[in-house]
N, C-alpha and C positions, 0 to 999 in steps of 0.2 A: 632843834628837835631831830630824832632819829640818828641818825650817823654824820657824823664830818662829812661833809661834801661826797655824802650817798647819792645827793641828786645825779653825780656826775659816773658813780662808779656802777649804778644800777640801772636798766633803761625800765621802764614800764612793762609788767607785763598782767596781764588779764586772765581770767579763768577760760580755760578752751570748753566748747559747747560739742555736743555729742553730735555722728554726723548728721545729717538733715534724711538720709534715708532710712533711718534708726528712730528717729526722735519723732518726725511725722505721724506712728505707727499708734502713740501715745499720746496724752494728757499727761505725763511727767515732767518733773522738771530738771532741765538735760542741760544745767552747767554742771561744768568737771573744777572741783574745787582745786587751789594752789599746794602742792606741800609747804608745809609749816614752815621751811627754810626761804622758802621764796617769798612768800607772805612778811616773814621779817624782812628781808630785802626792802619790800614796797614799802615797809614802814618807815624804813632808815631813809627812803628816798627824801620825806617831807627835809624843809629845808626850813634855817632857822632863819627866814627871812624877815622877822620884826614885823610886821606887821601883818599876821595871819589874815590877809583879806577873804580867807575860805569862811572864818565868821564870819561876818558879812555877806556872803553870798547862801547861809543859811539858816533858814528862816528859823531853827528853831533853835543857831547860836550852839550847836556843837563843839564841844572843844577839841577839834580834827587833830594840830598837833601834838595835844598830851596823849592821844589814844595812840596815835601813831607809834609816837615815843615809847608808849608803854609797851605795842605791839613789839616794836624792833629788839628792844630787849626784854622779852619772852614774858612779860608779865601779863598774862591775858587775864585773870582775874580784875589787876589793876585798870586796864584798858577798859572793861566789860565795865568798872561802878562810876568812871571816867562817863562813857558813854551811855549809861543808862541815868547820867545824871540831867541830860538834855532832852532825852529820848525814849518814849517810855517803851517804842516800838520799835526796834531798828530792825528785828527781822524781816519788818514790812518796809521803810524806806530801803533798806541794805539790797532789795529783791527788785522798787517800783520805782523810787525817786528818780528821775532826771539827773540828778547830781549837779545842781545851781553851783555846789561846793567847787566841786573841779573847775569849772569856766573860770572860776573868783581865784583859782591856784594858781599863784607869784609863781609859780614853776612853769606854767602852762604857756608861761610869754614868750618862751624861746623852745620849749621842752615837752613834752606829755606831760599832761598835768601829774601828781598824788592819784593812784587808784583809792581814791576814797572812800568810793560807797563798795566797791568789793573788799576792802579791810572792814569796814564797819559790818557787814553782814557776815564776816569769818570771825569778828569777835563773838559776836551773840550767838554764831552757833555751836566757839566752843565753848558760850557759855553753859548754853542746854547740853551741850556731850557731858561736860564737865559734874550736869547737877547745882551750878552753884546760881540759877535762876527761879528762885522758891517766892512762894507767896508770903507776906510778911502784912499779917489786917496789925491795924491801928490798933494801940496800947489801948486807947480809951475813949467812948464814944461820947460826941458832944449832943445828941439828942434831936440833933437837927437831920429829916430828911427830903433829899432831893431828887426830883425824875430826873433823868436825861432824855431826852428822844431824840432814837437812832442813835444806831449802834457800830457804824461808822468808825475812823480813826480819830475823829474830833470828840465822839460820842465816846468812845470807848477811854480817849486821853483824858478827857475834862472827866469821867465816874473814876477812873482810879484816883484821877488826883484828887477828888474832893475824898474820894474812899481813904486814901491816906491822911485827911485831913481831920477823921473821925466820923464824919458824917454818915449818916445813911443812905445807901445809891440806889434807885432801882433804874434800871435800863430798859426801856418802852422799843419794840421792835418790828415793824408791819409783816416782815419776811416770818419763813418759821428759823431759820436761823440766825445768829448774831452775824454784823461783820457788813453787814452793806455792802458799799461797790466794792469790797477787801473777795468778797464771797460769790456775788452773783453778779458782778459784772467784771475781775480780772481774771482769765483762763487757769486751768491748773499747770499749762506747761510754765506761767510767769508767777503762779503761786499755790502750788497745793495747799488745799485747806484743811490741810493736820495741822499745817506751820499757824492757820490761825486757830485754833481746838485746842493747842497748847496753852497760846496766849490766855486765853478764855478760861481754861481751866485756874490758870492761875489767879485770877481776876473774879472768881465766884467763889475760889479760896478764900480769899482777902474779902471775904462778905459781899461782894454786888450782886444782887438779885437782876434776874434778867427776865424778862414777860416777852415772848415772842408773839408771832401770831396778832400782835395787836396794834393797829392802825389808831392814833390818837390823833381825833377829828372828825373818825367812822366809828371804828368799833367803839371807844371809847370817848366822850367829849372833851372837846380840846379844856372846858374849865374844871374838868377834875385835875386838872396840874396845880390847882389854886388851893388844893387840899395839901400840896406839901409846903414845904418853908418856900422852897427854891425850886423852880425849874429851866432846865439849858436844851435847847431847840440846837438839835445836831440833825435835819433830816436832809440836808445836803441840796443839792441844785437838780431836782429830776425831771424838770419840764424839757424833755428832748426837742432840739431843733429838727423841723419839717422840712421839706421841700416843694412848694405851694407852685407846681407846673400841674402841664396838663399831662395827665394819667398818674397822679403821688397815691389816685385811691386802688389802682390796681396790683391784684394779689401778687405776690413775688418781690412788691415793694416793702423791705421792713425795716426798722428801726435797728439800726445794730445793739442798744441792749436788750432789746426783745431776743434775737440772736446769741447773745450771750450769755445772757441769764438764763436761757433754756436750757444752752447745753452744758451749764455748770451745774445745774439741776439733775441732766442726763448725768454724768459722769459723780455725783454727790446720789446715783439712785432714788433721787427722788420726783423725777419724770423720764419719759418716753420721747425719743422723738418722732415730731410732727415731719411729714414729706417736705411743707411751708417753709420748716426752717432749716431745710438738709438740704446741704448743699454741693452732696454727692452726685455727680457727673452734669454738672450745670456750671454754664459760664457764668461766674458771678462777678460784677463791678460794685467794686466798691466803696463811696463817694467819701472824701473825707480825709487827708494824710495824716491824723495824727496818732495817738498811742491805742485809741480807739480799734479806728482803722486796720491798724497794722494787728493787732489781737481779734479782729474779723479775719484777716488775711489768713494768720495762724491755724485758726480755728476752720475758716475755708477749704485747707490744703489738708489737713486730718480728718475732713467729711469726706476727701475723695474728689474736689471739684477737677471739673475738666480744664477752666480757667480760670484766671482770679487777675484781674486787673485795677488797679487802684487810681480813682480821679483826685485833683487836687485842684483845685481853681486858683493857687497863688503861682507864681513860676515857681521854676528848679531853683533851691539855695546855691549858694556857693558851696565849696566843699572846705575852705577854711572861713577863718572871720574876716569881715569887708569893714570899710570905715565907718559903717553906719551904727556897725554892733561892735566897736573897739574892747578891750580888754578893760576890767572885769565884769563887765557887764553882757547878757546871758547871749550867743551867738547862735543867730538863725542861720544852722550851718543844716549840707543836707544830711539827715540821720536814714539811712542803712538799718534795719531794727533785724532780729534774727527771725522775724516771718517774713520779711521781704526777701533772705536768704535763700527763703525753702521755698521759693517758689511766686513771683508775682511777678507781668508788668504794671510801668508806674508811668501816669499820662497827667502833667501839668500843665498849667493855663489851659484849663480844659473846664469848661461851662456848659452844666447840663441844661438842657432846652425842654425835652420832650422824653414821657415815658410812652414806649409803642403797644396798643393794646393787639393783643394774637386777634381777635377778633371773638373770644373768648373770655373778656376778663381778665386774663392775666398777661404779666408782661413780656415782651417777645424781644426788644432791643430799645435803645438810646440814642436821642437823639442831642449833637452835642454842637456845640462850637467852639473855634481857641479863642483867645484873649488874650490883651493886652494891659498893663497897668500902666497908665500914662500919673508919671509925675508931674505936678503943679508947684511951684515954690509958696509954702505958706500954706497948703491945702492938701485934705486928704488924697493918695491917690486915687484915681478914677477907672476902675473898669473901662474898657471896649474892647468889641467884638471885632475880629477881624472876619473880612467879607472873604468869602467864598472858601472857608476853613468848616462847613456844615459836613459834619460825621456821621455816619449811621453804627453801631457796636452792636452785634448780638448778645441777645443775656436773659437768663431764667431766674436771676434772681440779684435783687438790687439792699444793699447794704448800706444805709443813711447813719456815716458815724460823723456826724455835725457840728455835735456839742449839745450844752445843754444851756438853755435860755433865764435859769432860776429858779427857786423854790416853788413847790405850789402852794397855790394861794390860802391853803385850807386850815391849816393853822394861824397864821394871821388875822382871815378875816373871822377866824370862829373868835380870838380873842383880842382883834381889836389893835393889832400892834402895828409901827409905823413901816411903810417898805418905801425902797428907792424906787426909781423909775422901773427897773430889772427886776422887780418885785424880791428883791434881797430884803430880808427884813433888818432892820437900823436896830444899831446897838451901840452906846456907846461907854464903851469900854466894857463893848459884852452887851450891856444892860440897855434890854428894852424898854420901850416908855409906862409898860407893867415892872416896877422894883425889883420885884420877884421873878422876875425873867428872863433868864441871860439864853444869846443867841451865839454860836460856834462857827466855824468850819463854812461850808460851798452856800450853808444858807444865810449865813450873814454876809459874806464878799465876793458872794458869785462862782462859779467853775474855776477850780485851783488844782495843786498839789496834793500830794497826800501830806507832803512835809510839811506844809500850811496848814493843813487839817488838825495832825497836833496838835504843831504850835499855837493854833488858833483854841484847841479843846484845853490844852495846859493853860492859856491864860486866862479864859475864860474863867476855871477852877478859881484862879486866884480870886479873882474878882466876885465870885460867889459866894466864897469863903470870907473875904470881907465884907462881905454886904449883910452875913450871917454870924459872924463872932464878932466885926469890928474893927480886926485886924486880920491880915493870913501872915504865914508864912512860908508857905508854896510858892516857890519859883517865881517870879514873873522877866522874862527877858525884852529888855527896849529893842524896837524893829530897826533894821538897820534901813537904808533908804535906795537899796539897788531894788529895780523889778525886778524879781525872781518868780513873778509870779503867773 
């Protein structure tokens, strides 16, 4: 695939990002795309090395080197039905994924990996420059229709696919817009929400009704889903993890999608901000290193903060792969995101203790300690504290990007469906212990991907499609067996 021994004649190169004194100023989104001649380059780079393990390392079984191939010589129509045949979203993976792909890249062993997910999101976008990304509804309707709830990337994969499948889709929404954590919890500098208003527009082309505004469980009860043929539970994993010390109830302590979701509100004009969540000229720590975190970080240095420091309670990665995370399998290397660029420091094996109350209620500083992970052969490692490492950190304002612990329970328990320990509701192959009830995405398998999320909403489709004509036709791809997840 791509060119004769391109891996060797092109090195790797990346889209340049605008400068950090430029881009701070805004909510844009400030990568500087490839010209098209370079772009083929990276195409040509993929190598024909027989055994594509970049499948393999993504979940939703992309065909990386035929788009590659198609990219390198200048077929981007062909690229673009290549990659839309895996994918129903690439301009949201091509922008959010991690890129499993890359780590799993036979090139990566000695070399930079394939710029993967940067070719896959300049296909799709000149799909859209091109026009040749239209809404296409079903020839013919089979009479059968199905909710989705949430409106998510699994929500949104599993309504088109069954939408393609003839069925009738309506899409149940609690937010008032579509798009879940696409919308109100990733920033606009890592995704303007035209990119997803496009998507949407063409997906209500193709018939899917969309009901925002409504919460099914509150506004509406969870057994009016019992009125369609079919219903697929996409409301993802929103039970955010806490921080159960003393002072978690004092003001300045907040939730980083509380955080988030406001000011994408603010910048979408559809709220103000609050002092609570501004975190203009305030030292703010920020608990939490992962994509989260870093997109508070982001968001932190565009309020204006005075400082932004990020805790992590795991040590410092390595900065290549070690023997524990060998090749292809996914390397807890340390990632550098382009809001730790613009501005952070970053403080590992560091264990928060204590939140400081001003004497006021609200919070004044941190009280902290380092850590140690001691190995056990055969057992989990073990946290401890190292003695006489107690820190004090000023801070007006504290930033809990945790995770998230699992669905809530509220659909479940209104209709009765089986959950794991993690309150993940069980499904298998999709289907819950209701026939009529297939489960998707972060609320069947817990806090993942977005690229999982698809691939989780497209299989699901399948399976509701059979369960409703008898047979499908609609895609289903076998999981391959590396954690990517």
């Amino acid at each position: 695939m791509g060119k004769l021994r391109g891996f060797m004649e092109f090195d790797r190169q990346d889209e340049s990002n605008l400068a950090v004194k430029e881009r701070v100023q805004n909510y844009r989104e400030f990568t500087v795309p490839l010209a098209e001649k370079k772009l083929k380059n990276q195409g040509g780079r993929c190598m024909d090395c027989g055994v594509p393990f970049c499948h393999s390392g993504c979940p939703l079984g992309n065909l990386i080197p035929d788009f590659n191939d198609a990219v390198y010589n200048a077929k981007w129509k062909e690229a673009l039905d290549i990659l839309h045949s895996t994918n129903n979203f690439p301009e949201f993976t091509g922008r959010l994924c991690p890129a499993p792909c890359e780590s799993a890249c036979v090139l990566g062993i000695t070399s930079p990996p394939v710029a993967i997910e940067m070719i896959e999101k300049s296909i799709v976008e000149r799909g859209f420059q091109e026009n040749w990304i239209k809404a296409f509804p079903p020839n013919k309707r089979t009479g059968k229709h199905v909710a989705v709830v949430g409106s998510g990337p699994a929500g949104l994969a599993a309504a088109q696919q069954l939408n393609r499948a003839g069925h009738q889709v309506t899409v149940y929404e609690r937010d008032q817009k579509p798009g879940g954590l696409l919308r109100y919890g990733i920033p606009d500098f890592k995704l303007e929400k035209h990119i997803i208003d496009r998507r949407l527009d063409i997906l209500k082309s193709e018939g899917i009704q969309f009901e925002t505004g409504v919460e099914i469980g509150k506004d509406l009860p969870a057994d009016e889903l019992m009125k369609f043929d079919a219903a697929v539970l996409c409301g993802g994993a929103t039970k955010r993890r806490g921080l159960p010390i003393p002072g978690a109830q004092l003001e300045g302590v907040v939730q980083a999608m509380d955080f988030l979701k406001n000011n994408n509100e603010i910048v979408d004009e559809q709220a103000s901000m609050t002092k609570a969540l501004n975190a203009k000229s305030k030292n703010v720590i920020v608990i939490g290193g992962g994509d989260t975190g870093s997109d508070c970080i982001g968001t932190s240095n565009r309020h204006g903060a005075k400082s932004v420091i990020n805790f992590e309670i795991m040590p410092k990665p390595s900065l290549g792969r070690t023997d524990e995370h060998p090749w292809p399998f996914w390397p807890f290397k340390l990632k550098v995101s382009s809001s730790h660029e613009e501005g952070c420091d970053r403080a590992f094996s560091i264990l928060t203790k204590e939140f400081v109350d001003d004497g006021k209620g609200h919070i004044k500083a941190i009280k902290t300690v380092e850590v140690e992970w001691v190995k056990i052969p055969g057992e989990r490692p073990q946290l401890k504290e190292i003695e006489g490492t107690e820190k004090e950190w000023p801070c007006d304002l504290v930033l809990l990007a945790l995770g998230f612990t699992g669905p809530e329970a509220t659909l479940s328990e209104q209709l009765g469906l089986d959950t794991d320990v993690r309150s993940n509701i069980k499904g298998n192959n999709y289907q819950t212990n209701l026939p009529n009830v297939f489960t998707a995405g972060d609320m069947r398998r817990g806090q993942s991907l977005i690229v999982w999320a698809i691939s989780e909403g497209r299989e699901a489709a399948h399976y509701v499609d059979k369960y409703l004509m008898g047979s499908s036709s609609l895609p289903l791809k076998e999981k391959g067996d590396l954690p990517f997840s």
